[in-house]
C-alpha positions in Angstrom: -58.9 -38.1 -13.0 -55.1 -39.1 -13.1 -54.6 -35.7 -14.8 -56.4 -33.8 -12.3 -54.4 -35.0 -9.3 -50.8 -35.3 -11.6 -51.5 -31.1 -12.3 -52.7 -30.0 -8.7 -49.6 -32.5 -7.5 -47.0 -29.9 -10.1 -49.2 -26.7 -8.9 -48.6 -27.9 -5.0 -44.8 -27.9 -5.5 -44.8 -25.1 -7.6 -46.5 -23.4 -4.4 -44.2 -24.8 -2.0 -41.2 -23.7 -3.9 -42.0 -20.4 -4.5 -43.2 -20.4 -0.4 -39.1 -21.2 0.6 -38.0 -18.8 -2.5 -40.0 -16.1 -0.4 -39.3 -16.9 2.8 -35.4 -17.4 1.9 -35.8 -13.3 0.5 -37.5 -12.3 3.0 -34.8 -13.7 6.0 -31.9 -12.5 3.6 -33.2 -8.8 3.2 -35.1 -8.1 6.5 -31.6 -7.5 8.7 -30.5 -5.7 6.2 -33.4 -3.0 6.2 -33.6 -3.3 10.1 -30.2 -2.2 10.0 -30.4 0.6 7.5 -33.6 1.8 9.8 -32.0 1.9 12.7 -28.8 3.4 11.3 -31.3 6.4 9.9 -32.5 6.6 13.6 -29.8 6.9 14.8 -28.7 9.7 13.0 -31.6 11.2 13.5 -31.1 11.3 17.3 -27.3 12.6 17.3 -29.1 15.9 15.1 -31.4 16.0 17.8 -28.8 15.8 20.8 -27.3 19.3 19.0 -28.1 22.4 20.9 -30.2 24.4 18.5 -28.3 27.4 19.7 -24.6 26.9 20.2 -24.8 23.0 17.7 -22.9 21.5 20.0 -23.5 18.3 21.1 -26.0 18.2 24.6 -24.3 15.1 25.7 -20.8 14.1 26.2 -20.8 10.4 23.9 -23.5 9.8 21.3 -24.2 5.9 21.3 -22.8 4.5 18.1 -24.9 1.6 18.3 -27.7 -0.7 19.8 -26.6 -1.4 22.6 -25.2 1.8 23.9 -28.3 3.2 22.5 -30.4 1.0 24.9 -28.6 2.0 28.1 -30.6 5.2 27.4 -34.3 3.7 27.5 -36.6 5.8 29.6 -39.9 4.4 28.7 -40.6 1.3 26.9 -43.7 -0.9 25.5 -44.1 -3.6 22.2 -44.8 -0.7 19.9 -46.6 2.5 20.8 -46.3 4.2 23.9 -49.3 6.6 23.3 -52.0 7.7 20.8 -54.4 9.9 21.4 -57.7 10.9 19.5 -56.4 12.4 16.4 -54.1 9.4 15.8 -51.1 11.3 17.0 -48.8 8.7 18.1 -45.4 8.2 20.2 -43.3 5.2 19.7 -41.3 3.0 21.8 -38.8 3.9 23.2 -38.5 6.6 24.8 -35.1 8.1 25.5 -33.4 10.0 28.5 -29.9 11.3 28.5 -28.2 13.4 31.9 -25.6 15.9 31.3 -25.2 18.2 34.0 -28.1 19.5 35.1 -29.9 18.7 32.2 -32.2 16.5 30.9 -32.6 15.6 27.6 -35.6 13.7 26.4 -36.0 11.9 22.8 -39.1 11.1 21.6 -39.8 9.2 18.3 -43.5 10.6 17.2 -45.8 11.0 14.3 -48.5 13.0 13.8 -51.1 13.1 10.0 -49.9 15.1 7.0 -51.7 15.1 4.0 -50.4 12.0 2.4 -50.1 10.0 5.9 -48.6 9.5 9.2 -45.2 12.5 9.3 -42.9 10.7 11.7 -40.0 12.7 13.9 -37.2 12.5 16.2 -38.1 15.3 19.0 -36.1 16.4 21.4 -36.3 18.0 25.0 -34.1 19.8 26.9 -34.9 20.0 31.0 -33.3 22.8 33.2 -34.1 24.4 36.3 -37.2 23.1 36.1 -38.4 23.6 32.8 -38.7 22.0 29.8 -38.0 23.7 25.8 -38.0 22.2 23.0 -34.5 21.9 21.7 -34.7 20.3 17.6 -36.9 18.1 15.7 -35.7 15.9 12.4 -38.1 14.4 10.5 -37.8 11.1 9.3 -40.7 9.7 7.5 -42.8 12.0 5.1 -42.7 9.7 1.6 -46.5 10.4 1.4 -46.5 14.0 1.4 -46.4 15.7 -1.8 -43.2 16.6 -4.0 -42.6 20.3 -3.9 -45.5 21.2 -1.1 -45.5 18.7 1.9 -42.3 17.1 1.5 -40.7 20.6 2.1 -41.3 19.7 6.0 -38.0 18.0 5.9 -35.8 21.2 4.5 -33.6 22.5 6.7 -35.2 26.0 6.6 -38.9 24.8 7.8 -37.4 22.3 10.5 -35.3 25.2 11.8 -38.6 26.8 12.7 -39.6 24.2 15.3 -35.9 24.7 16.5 -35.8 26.2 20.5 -39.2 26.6 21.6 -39.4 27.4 24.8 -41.3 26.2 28.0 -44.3 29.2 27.7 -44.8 28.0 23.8 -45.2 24.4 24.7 -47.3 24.7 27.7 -49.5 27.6 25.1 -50.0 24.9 22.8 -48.3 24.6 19.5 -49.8 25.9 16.4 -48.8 26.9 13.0 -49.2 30.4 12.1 -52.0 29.9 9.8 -54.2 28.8 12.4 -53.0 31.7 15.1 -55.6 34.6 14.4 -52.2 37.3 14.0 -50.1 39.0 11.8 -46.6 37.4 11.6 -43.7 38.6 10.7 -41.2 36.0 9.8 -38.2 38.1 11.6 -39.7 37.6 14.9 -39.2 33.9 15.3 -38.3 34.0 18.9 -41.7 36.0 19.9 -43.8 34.3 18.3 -42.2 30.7 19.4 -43.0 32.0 23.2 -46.7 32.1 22.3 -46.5 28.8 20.9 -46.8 29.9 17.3 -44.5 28.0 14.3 -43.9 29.8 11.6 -44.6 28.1 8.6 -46.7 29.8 5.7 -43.8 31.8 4.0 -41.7 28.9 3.8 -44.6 26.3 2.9 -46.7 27.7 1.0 -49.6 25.9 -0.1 -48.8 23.0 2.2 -50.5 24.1 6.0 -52.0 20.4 6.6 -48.3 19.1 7.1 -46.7 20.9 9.4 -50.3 21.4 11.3 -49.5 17.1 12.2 -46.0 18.2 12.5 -47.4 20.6 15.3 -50.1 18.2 16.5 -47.8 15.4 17.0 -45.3 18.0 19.3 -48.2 18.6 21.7 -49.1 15.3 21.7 -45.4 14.8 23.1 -45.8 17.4 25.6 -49.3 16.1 26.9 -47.3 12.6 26.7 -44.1 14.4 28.9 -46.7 16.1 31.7 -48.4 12.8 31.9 -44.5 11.5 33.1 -43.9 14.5 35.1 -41.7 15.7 33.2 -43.2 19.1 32.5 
């Protein structure tokens, strides 16, 4: 019996060692990727406050950290801000910057690839009354296959999502795959005014990604007109 209780006695303070070793990794490391996340936000959201058009900046001073950034909130909750039925999401917070006589909304979102949840920084741009989409950078795709999926985050296919105006969003966003017409890849700005992206010759094989890349922009908008803000 004195055996029994000597060994769970050296298994207990095995356990609570290893418990503080943990907890004392976990303390030490978790700032450390908080900060590294946020930094990667943050860059995210200066690309976004580009003009697709002109690439220069929409606002006069990009925040350069926390709390700049937060003088910016718009819309805020504990995590998620909205979701709808096909688990598109939008994430707290929301951001709105003034310059001029625009307004510039950015939106963290994230809508399902084929691997997971595709997460983005989205921006809109507000004048005279109506509201475009300016640029979108993605941020998150690690699920999405090598080579196929994982393309959503070249240059070249994000570009596509780049300056879509007020009539596109309002038409609904879809990818070009699921638009019923012939596309030609030249006509960009057409097709973007029907609400069309552009995809399938520059993602070949890989239509279920940028469809939640798409899903998760309307979601925005429905999220935006909801605000009054379209």
């Amino acid at each position: 019996m004195k055996d029994y209780i000597k060994t769970g006695l050296v298994l207990m303070i095995y356990m609570v060692i290893a418990g503080f070793l943990v907890a004392f990794v976990y303390n030490a490391v978790t700032p450390a990727i908080n900060n590294a996340e946020f930094n990667a936000k943050l860059k995210a959201i200066k690309t976004v406050l580009t003009d697709a058009n002109t690439q220069k900046l929409l606002v006069e001073k990009i925040p350069q950290n926390e709390e700049e950034l937060n003088k910016f909130i718009w819309q805020k909750n504990s995590d998620l801000l909205y979701k709808d039925e096909k688990s598109n999401k939008i994430y707290s917070p929301a951001f709105k910057f003034i310059s001029g006589n625009k307004e510039i909304y950015v939106l963290t979102i994230s809508g399902v690839g084929f691997g997971g949840d595709v997460t983005s920084v989205v921006s809109f741009v507000k004048e005279n009354g109506k509201t475009s989409l300016n640029k979108i950078e993605v941020i998150n795709y690690s699920q999405e296959t090598p080579g196929l999926g994982a393309n959503i985050a070249e240059d070249s296919v994000k570009e596509r999502f780049y300056s879509i105006p007020y009539s596109g969003l309002k038409s609904g966003l879809k990818v070009d795959k699921d638009s019923g017409v012939k596309i030609n890849a030249n006509e960009k700005e057409k097709f973007s005014a029907q609400g069309i992206v552009i995809t399938s010759d520059i993602m070949t094989g890989a239509t279920i990604t940028p469809r939640g890349v798409v899903s998760s922009i309307n979601a925005a908008v429905k999220y935006l007109t909801e605000k009054g803000v379209m």
